[in-house]
C-alpha positions as CSV (number, residue, x, y, z in Angstrom):
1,X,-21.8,36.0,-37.9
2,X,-21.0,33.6,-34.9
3,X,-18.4,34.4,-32.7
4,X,-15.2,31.9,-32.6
5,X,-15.0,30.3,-29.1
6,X,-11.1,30.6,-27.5
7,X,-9.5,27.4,-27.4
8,X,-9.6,26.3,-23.6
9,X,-7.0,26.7,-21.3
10,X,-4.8,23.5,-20.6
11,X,-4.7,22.5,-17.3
12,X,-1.9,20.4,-15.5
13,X,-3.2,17.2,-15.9
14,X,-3.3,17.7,-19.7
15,X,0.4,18.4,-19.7
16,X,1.1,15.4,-18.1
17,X,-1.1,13.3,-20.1
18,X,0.6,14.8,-23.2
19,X,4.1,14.2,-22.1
20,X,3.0,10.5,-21.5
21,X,5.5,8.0,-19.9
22,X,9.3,8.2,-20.3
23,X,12.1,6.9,-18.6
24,X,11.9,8.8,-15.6
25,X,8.1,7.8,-14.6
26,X,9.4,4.0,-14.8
27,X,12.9,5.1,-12.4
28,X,10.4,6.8,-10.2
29,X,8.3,3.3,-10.0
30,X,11.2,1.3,-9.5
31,X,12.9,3.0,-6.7
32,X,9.2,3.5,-5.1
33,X,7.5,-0.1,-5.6
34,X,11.0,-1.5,-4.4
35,X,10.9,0.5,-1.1
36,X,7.4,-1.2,-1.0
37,X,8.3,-4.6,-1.2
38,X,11.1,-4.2,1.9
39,X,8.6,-2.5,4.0
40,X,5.9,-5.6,3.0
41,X,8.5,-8.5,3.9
42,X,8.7,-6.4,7.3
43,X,4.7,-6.5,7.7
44,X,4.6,-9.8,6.8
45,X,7.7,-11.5,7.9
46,X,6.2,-12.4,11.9
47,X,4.0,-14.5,10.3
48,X,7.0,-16.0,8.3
49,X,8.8,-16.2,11.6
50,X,5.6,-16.6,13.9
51,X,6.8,-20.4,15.0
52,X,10.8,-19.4,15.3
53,X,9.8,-16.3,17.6
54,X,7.8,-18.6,19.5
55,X,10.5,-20.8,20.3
56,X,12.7,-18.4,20.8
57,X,11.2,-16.2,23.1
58,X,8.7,-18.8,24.9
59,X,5.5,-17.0,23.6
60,X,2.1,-18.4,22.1
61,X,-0.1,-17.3,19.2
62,X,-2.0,-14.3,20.6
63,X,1.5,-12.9,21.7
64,X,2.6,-13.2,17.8
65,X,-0.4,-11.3,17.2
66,X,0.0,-8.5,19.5
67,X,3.3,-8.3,17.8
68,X,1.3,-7.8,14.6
69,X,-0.5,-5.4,16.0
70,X,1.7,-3.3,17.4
71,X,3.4,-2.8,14.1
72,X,-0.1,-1.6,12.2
73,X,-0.7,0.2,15.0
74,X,2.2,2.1,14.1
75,X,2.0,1.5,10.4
76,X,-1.6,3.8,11.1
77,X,0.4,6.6,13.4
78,X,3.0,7.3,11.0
79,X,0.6,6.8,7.9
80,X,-1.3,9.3,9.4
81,X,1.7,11.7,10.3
82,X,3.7,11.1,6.5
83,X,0.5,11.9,5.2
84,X,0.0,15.3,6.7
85,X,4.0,16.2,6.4
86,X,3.6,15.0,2.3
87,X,1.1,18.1,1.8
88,X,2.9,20.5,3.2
89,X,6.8,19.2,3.1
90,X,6.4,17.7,-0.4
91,X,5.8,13.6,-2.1
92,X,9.5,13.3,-2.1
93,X,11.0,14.2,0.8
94,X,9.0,12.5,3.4
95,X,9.1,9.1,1.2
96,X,12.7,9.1,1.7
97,X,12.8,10.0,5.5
98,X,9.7,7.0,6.1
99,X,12.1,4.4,4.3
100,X,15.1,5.6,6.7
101,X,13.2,5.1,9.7
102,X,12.2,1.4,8.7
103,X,15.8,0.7,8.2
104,X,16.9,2.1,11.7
105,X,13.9,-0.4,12.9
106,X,14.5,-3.5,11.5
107,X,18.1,-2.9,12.4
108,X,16.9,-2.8,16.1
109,X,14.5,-5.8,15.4
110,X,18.0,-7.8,14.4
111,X,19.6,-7.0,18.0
112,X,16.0,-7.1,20.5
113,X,17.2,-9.3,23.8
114,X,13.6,-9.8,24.5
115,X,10.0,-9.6,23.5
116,X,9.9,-6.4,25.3
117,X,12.7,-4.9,22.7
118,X,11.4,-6.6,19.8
119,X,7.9,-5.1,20.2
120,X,9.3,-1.4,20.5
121,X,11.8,-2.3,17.4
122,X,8.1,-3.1,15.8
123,X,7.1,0.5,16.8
124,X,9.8,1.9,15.0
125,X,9.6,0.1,11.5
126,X,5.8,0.6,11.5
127,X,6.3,4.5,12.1
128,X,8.2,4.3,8.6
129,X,6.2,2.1,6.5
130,X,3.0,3.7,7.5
131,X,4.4,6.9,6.0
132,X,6.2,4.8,2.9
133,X,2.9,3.0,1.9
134,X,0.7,6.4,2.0
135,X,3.4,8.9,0.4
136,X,4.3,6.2,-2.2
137,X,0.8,6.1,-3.4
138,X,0.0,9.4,-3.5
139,X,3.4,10.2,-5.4
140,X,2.9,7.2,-8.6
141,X,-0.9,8.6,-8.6
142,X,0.0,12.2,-9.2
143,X,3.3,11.2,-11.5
144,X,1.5,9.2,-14.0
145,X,-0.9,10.1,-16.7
146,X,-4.1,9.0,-16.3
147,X,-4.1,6.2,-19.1
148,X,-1.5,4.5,-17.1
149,X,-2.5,6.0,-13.6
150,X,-4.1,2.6,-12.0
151,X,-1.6,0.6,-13.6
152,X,1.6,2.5,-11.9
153,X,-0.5,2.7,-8.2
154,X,-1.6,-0.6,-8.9
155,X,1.9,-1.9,-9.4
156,X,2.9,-0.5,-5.8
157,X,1.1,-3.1,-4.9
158,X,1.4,-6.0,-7.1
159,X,5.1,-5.7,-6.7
160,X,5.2,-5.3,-3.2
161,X,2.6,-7.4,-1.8
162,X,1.7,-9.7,-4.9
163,X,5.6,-10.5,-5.1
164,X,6.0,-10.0,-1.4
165,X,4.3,-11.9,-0.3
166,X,5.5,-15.0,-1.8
167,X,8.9,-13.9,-1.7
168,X,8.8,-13.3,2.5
169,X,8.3,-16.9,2.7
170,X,10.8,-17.7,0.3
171,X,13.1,-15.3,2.1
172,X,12.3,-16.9,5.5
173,X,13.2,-20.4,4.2
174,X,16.1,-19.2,3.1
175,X,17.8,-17.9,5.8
176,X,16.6,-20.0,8.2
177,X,17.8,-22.6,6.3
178,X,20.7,-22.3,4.2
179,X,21.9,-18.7,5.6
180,X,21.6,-20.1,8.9
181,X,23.9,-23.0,8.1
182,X,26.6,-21.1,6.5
183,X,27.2,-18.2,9.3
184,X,26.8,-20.6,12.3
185,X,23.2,-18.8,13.3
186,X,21.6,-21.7,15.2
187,X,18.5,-20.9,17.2
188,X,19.3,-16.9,16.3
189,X,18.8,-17.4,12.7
190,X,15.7,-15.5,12.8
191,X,17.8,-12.3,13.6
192,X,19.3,-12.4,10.4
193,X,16.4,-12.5,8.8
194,X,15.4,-9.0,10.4
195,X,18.8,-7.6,9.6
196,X,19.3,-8.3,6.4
197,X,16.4,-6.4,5.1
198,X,17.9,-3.4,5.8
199,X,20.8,-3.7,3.6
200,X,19.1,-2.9,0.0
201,X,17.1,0.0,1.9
202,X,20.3,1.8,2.2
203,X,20.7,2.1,-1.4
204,X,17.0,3.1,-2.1
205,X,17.5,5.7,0.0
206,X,20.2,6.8,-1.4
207,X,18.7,7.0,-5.7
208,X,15.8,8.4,-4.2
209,X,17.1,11.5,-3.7
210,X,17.6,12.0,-7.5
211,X,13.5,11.8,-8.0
212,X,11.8,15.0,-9.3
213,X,8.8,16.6,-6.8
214,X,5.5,16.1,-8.4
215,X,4.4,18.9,-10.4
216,X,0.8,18.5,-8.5
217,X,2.7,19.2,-5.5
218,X,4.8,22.2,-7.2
219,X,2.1,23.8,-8.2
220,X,-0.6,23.7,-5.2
221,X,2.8,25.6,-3.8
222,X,2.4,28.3,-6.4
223,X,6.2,27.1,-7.5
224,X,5.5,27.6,-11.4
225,X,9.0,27.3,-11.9
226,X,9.7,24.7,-10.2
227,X,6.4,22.8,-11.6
228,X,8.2,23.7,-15.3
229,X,11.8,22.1,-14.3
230,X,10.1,18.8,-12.6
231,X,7.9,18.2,-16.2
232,X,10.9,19.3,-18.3
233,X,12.7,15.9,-16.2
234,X,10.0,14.0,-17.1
235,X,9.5,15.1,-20.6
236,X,13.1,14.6,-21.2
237,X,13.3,11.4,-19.8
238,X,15.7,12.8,-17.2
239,X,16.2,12.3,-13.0
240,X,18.6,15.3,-13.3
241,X,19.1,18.5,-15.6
242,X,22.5,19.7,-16.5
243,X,23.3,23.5,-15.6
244,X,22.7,24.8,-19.3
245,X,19.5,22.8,-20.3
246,X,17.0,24.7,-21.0
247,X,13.9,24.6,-19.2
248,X,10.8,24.1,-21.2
249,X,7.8,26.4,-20.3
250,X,4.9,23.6,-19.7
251,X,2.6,25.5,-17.7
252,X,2.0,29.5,-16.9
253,X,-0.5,31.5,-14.7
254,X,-3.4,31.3,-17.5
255,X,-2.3,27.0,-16.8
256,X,-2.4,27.1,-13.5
257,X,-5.8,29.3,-12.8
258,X,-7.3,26.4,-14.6
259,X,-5.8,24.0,-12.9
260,X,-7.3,21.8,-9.7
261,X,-3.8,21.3,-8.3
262,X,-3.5,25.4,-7.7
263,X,-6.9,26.1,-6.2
264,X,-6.7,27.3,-2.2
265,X,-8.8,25.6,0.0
266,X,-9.0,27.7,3.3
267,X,-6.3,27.2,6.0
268,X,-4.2,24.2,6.5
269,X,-6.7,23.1,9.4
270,X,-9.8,23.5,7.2
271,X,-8.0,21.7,4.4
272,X,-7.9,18.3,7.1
273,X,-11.4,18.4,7.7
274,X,-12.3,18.7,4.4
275,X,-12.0,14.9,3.9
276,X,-15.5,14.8,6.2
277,X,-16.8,17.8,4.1
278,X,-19.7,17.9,2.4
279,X,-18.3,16.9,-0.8
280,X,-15.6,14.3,0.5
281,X,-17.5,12.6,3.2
282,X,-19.2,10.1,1.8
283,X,-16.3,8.7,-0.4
284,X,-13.6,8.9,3.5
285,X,-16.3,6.8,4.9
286,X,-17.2,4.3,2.5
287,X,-13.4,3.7,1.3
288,X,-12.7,3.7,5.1
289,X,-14.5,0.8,6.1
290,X,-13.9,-1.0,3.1
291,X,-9.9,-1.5,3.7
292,X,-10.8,-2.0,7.1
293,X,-13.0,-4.7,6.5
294,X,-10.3,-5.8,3.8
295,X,-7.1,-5.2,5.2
296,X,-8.5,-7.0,8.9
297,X,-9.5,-10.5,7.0
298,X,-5.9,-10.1,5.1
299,X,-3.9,-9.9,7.8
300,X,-6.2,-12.6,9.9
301,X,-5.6,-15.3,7.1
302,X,-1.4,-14.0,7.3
303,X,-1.6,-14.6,11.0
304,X,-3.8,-17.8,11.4
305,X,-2.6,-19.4,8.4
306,X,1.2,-21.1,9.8
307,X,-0.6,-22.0,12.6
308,X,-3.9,-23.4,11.6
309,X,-1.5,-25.9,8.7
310,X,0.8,-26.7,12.2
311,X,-2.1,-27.4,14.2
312,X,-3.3,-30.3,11.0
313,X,-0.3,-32.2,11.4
314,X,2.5,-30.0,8.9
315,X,5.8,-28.9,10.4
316,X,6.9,-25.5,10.6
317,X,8.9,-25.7,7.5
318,X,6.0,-27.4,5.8
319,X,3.2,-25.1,6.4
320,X,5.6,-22.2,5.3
321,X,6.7,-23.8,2.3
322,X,2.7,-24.8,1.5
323,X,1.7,-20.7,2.9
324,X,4.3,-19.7,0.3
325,X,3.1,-21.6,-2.9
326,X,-0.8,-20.4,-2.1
327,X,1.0,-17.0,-2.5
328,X,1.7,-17.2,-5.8
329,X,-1.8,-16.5,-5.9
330,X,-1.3,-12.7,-4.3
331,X,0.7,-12.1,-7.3
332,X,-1.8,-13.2,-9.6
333,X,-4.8,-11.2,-8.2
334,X,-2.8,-8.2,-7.7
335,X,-1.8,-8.9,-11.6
336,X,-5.6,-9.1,-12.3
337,X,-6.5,-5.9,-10.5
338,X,-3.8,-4.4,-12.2
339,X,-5.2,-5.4,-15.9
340,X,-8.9,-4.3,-14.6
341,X,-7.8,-0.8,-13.5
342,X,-7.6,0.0,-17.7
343,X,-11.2,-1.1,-18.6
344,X,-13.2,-2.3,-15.4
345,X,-14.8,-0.3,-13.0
346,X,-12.9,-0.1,-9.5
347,X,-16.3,-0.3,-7.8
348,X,-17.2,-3.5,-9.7
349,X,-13.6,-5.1,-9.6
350,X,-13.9,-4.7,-5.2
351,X,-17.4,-6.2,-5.4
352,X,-16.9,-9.2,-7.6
353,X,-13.7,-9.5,-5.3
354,X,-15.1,-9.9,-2.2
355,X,-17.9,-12.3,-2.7
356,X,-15.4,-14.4,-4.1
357,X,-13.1,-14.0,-1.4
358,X,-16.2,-14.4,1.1
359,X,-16.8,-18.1,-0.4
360,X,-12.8,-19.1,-0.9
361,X,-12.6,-18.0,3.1
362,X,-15.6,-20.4,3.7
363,X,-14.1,-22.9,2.0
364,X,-10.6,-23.3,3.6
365,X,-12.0,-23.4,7.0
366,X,-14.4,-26.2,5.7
367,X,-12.4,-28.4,3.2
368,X,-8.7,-27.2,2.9
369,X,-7.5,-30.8,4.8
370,X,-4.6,-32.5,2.7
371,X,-2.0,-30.9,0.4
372,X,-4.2,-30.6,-2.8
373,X,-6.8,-28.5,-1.3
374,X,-4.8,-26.4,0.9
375,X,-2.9,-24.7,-1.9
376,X,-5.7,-24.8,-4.3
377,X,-8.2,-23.2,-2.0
378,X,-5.4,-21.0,-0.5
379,X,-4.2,-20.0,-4.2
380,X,-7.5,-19.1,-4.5
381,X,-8.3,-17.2,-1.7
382,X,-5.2,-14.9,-2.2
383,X,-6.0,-14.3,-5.7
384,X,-9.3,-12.3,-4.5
385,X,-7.9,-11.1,-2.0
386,X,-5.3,-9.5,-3.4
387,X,-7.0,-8.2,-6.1
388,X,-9.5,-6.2,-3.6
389,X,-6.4,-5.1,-1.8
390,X,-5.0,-3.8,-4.4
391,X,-8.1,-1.5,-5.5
392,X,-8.5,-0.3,-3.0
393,X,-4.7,0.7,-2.9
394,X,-4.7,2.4,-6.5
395,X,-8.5,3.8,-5.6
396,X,-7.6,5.5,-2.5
397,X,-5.4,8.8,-4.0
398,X,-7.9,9.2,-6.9
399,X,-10.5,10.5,-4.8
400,X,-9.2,13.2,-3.4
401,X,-7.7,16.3,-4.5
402,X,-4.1,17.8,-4.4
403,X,-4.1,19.8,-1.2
404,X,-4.9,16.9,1.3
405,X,-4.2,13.3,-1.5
406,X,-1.6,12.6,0.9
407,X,-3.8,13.0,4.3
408,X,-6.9,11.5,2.8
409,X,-5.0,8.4,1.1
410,X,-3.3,7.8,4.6
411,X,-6.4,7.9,6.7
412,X,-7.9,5.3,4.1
413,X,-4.9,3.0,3.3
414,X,-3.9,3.3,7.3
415,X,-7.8,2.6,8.8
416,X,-7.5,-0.5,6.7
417,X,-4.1,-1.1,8.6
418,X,-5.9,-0.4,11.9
419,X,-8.6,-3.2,10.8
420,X,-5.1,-5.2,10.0
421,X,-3.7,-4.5,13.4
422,X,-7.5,-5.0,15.4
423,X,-9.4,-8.0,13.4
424,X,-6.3,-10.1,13.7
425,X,-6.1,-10.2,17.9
426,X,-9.9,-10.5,17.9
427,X,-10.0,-13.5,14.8
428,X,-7.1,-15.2,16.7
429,X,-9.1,-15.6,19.9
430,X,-12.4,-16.7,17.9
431,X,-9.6,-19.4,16.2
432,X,-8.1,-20.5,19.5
433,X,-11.2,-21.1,21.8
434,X,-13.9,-22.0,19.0
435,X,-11.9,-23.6,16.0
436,X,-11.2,-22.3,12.3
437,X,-14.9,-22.7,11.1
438,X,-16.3,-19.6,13.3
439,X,-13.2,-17.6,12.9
440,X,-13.3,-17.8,9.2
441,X,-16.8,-17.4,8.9
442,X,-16.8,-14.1,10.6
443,X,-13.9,-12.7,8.0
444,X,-16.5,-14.5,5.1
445,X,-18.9,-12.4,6.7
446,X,-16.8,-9.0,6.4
447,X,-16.2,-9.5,2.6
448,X,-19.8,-9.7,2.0
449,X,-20.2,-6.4,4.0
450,X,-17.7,-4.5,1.6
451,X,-19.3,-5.8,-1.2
452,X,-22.9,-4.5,-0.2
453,X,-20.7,-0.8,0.4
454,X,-19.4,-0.9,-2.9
455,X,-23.1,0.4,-4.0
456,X,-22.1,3.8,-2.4
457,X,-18.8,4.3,-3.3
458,X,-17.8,7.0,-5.4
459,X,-16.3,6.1,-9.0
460,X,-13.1,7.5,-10.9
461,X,-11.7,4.9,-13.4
462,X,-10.4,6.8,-16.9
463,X,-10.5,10.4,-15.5
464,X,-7.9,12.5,-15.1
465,X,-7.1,14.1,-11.5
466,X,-7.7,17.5,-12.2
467,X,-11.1,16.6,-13.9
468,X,-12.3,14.8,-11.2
469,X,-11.0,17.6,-8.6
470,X,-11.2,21.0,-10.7
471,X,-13.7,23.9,-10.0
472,X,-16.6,21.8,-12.3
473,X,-16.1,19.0,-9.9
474,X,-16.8,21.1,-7.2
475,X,-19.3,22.7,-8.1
476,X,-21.3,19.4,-9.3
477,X,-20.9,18.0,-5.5
């Protein structure tokens, strides 16, 4: 007579894969890939305005670039910060306080009298979109069920850079154009495009504060009850339960023993170094150098671009409007990373990425002369790099587990924003005293070094968060 096995215990993540998407999960996506796309027209919009701050404050490239860099700089310190303060304060909380701080930033970026000003208004904003851009991730990752789970991250990113970053140009020609005609802005017009960013903020803010906890989060606190109100919200398709709902008991102690998201890991200082732990090391250090790598030739081709289409000949209206169509191509490649995350591999996606992007880099510096080939080769070379970008993006919070997603996602996300705030000064001296051709061949070069590193990166497309973090994980590392 053979013994009948006991069903096994559920564990958090097959709750939430069970409950599926509802109208809350796509609420919770809008208000956070919306905060996104602000904080990307504020990391992107010196470019956009590189020439008009140039004029207006009587500086050259490499001081455009330090200006840059001093933002990622920041983006990096207050990635680093959120990300710490989102494991022990909660996803929610510190997403909302990160977008408040970029508003208060920008605001000061409207009013700077000098460069001086405007480069500590840089230091603000980036304090609050470093935070915003690691907490945001973490919190779709842990929200979503895994079928959908690279397709909400991804979105973070095709929304907010994809769109972005055709839509800062647009923006830019916009008001310095039109908006700049009707209120009388003359040579200030470049003030309002800083200041009127930070009008929709105010209202994210605000319907923010209606977004449930994630019940990852809830539970690593031991908050059972709390865990069982946030999934009843998005079960029910609700941001907020009435006084006499009744709360619908998803998960107990038998759930949460089996669950990764309730495990203890030591104290909150051995929790940190855990990233650089036996069993996390390898993934922090390969991932690491891969959005550096990325994020530094991104932010190069941003920088250089305006300037190297002035430099052939273009006006400053023209080589924004001609930087803006090559954009579209962002959208698409985030688009295609966002299709791959269902059925490719992430390690295979970043690989194919960046050889392509290696030869589309090679290729502007050698034959992008003339209208035709500077937006098809530029369309092109935003395509893959955007598509890289954004897996990496939706990559980073699946390889790490509940107690330190938020840390390790923000050390990854924001070394790749260190790259962005240190390849850029560096490229932009290779471009002004040796020409396009070396500069760009040295950011060719680093796409072909993150695709060699894929090889050792650690793979997690189609599993579920608590499988890939729970007590079997562990013990197989």
């Amino acid at each position: 007579m053979t013994s009948q096995q006991p069903p096994p215990t559920e564990t958090l993540g097959d709750v939430v894969d069970r409950i599926g998407v509802t109208r809350t999960h796509y609420v919770a996506l809008v208000l956070v890939v919306l905060g996104g796309l602000f904080e990307v027209f504020e990391q992107l919009i010196l470019s956009s305005l590189g020439p008009a701050l140039q004029e207006a404050f009587g500086i050259d490239a490499a001081r455009i670039s330090i200006l840059s860099s001093i933002t990622l700089l920041a983006v990096v310190a207050g990635g680093i910060i959120g990300g710490v303060l989102g494991d022990r304060l909660g996803r929610r909380s510190v997403l909302s306080v990160s977008l408040a701080i970029y508003c208060i930033g920008t605001v000061i970026s409207a009013f700077s009298p000098t460069y001086e000003v405007l480069a500590l208004s840089r230091v603000v904003t980036g304090l609050g979109v470093g935070g915003e851009i690691a907490i945001g991730l973490t919190y779709l990752s842990e929200l979503a069920p895994t079928r959908v789970r690279g397709v909400f991250v991804s979105l973070f990113n095709t929304v907010s850079a994809g769109v972005g970053t055709f839509l800062v140009f647009a923006y830019t020609l916009l008001v310095l154009g039109p908006v700049a005609i009707a209120v009388g802005a003359g040579p200030d017009a470049w003030r309002w495009a800083f200041g009127l960013l930070g009008v929709p903020v105010v209202l994210i803010v605000f319907f923010r504060r209606y977004l449930p906890e994630t019940p990852a989060h809830l539970l690593k606190r031991g908050d059972i009850a709390g865990t069982n109100r946030a999934l009843t919200r998005l079960a029910r398709g609700r941001l907020r339960l009435r006084p006499d709902d009744e709360v619908t008991p998803f998960v107990d102690e038998r759930t949460a023993s089996a669950s990764e998201s309730a495990q203890t890991h030591g104290t909150a200082r051995e929790e940190l170094a855990s990233i650089l732990g036996p069993a996390l090391r390898r993934r922090t250090l390969v991932m690491s150098l891969s959005t550096f790598l990325a994020w530094g030739v991104q932010f190069s081709v941003i920088i250089i671009m305006p300037i190297l289409l002035v430099q052939r000949g273009y006006s400053i209206t023209g080589s924004l409007t001609l930087t803006m169509v090559q954009n579209v191509g962002a959208l698409v490649g985030a688009c295609a990373a966002t299709f791959a995350s269902y059925s490719v591999a992430r390690r295979r996606v970043v690989a194919v990425g960046a050889l392509a992007g290696a030869a589309s880099v090679a290729a502007f510096a050698l034959f992008a002369h003339g209208d035709w080939l500077v937006l098809v080769i530029g369309f092109v070379l935003q395509v893959f790099c955007l598509m890289v970008n954004t897996t990496l993006w939706l990559w980073a919070p699946e390889l790490y587990p509940t107690n330190v997603r938020a840390f390790g996602t923000s050390l990854v996300v924001n070394i790749g924003f260190l790259g962005g705030a240190l390849v850029p000064v560096a490229s932009t001296v290779v471009f002004d005293r040796l020409g396009a051709v070396p500069a760009f061949a040295v950011l060719a070069g680093m796409y072909v070094v993150m695709a060699v590193l894929m090889a050792l990166a650690t793979e997690t497309r189609g599993v579920s968060l608590e499988r890939l973090h729970g007590k079997s994980a562990a013990a197989a590392a």
